[in-house]
N, C-alpha and C positions, 0 to 999 in steps of 0.2 A: 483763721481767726480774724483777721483783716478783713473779709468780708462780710461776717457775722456778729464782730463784737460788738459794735455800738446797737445792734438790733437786739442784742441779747440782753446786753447791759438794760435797755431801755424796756424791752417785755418782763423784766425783773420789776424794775421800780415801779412800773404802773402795776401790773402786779401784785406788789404787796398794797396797796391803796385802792383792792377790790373792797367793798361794802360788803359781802358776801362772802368773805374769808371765813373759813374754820382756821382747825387747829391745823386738818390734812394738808389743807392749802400753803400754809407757810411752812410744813414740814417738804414738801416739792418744791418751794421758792428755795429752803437750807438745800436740799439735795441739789439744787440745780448751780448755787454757789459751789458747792463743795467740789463738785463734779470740774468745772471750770477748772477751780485748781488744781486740782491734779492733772489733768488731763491735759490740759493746755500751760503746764506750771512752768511759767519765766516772771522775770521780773515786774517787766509790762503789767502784766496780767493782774498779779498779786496786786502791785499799786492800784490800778484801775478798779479792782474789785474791793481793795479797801476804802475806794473816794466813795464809789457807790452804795457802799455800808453807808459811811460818814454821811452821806447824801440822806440817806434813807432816814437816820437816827434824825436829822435835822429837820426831816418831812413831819416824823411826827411830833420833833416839840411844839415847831410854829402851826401845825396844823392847818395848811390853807385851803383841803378839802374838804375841811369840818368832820375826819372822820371819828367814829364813836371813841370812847375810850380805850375798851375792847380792843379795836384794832390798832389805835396808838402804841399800846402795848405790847398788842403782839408783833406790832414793826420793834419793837425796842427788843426784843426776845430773842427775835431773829439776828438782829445783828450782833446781838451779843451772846448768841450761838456762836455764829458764822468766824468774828472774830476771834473769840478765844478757837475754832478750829483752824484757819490758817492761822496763830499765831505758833502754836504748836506745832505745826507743818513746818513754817519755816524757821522755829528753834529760833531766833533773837530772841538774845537776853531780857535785854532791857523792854521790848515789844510785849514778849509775855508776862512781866511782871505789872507793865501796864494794865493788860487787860485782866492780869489776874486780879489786880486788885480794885479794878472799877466792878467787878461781880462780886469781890470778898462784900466792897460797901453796899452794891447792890442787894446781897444776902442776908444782911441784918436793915439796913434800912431802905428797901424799896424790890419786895423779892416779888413782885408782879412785871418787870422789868427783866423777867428770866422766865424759860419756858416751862423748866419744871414748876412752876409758881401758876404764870398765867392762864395756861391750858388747864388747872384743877377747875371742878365745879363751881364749889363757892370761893376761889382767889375775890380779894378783898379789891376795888380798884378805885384808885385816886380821884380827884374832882380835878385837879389841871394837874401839868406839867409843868409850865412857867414860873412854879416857886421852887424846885428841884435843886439841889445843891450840884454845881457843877460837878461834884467828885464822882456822881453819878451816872457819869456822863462820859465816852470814848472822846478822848479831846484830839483833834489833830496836830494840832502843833506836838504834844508828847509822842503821837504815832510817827512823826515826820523825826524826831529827834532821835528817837532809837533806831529808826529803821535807816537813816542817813548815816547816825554812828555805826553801823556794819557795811555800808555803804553800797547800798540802797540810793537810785536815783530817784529824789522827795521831790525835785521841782512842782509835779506834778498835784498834789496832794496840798498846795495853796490853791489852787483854782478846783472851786467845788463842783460838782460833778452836775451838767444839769442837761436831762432828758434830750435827743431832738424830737418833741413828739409831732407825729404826723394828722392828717385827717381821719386816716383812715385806724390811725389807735385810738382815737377822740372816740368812733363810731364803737368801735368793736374791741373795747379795753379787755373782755373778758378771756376775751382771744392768746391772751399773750401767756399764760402761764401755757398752755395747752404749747403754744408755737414753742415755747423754751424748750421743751423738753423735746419736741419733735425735733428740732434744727441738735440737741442733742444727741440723737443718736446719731449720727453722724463722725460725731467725736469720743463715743462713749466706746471703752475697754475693758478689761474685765476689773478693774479696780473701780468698786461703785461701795460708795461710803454709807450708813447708814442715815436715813431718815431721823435716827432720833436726836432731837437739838438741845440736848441735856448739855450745861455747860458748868459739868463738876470739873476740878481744875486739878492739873497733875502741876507739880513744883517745873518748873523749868530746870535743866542743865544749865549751871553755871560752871 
């Protein structure tokens, strides 16, 4: 993992900020998160791939790629997939009550911000982001507070997560989901999680 993860982490983020994304597309970006965790599941890991959520969520509020709405969303989808699945993996309390309850608000006020929403036909979608009520919104400092109170090494999780991108990803961005999954099989066993990034919510064990 030490030789693969920050290439990994990185073919992720650029990745989801293809212009050209479907729906399949960011169902093999969720597969390729999910995959991670378990497979490679320690603590490292987990943090690292919750910065790069948080990173992600953060891409599309400020949007400095100018991408469509569309895809804003479906970055937002994703990670709010993603999260509510490792948050349920690794069972904190207090983590999944978080996330549960950024999708409860999600689900009454902003359900294009969730996959079963945004991948329908006619989903309805927003004209910006930057008016959004932060409730809507995976905060870090709450992800750092739960997962520190089970104790969880958070240092990490103040310093946002940001790409090193090379030349040669500038050229050939489209490359990167295809490379994820390649360098994938490598790591892959027979525990391979589903594709669908429905993120109906089971109550946590308390």
């Amino acid at each position: 993992m030490k030789k693969n993860g920050q290439q990994l982490y990185r073919h992720i983020y650029l990745g989801c900020k293809e212009e050209d994304n479907v729906q399949k597309n960011y169902e093999l970006l969720y597969t390729s998160l999910a995959l991670m965790t378990i497979e490679l599941a320690n603590e490292e890991v987990v943090i690292d791939l919750i910065r790069l959520a948080i990173a992600l969520q953060d891409s599309a509020i400020i949007n400095e790629d100018s991408l469509p709405m569309f895809h804003r969303c479906g970055i937002m989808a994703l990670v709010a997939a993603y999260l509510n699945f490792v948050s349920q993996m690794i069972a904190v309390p207090a983590f999944c009550q978080h996330v549960t309850k950024v999708i409860e608000i999600r689900t009454m006020e902003a359900p294009y911000f969730l996959p079963e929403h945004i991948f329908r036909d006619k989903c309805m979608l927003p004209k910006s982001l930057e008016k959004h009520d932060k409730n809507l919104y995976f905060l870090t400092n709450k992800i750092a507070e739960s997962l520190g109170g089970s104790g969880y090494s958070v240092e990490r999780l103040s310093a946002p997560y940001v790409p090193q991108v090379t030349d040669e990803d500038r050229l050939s961005r489209r490359k990167s989901i295809v490379d994820t999954v390649s360098i994938q099989v490598d790591i892959l066993s027979n525990s391979i999680p589903s594709d669908d990034m429905s993120t109906r919510v089971y109550p946590p064990e308390l």
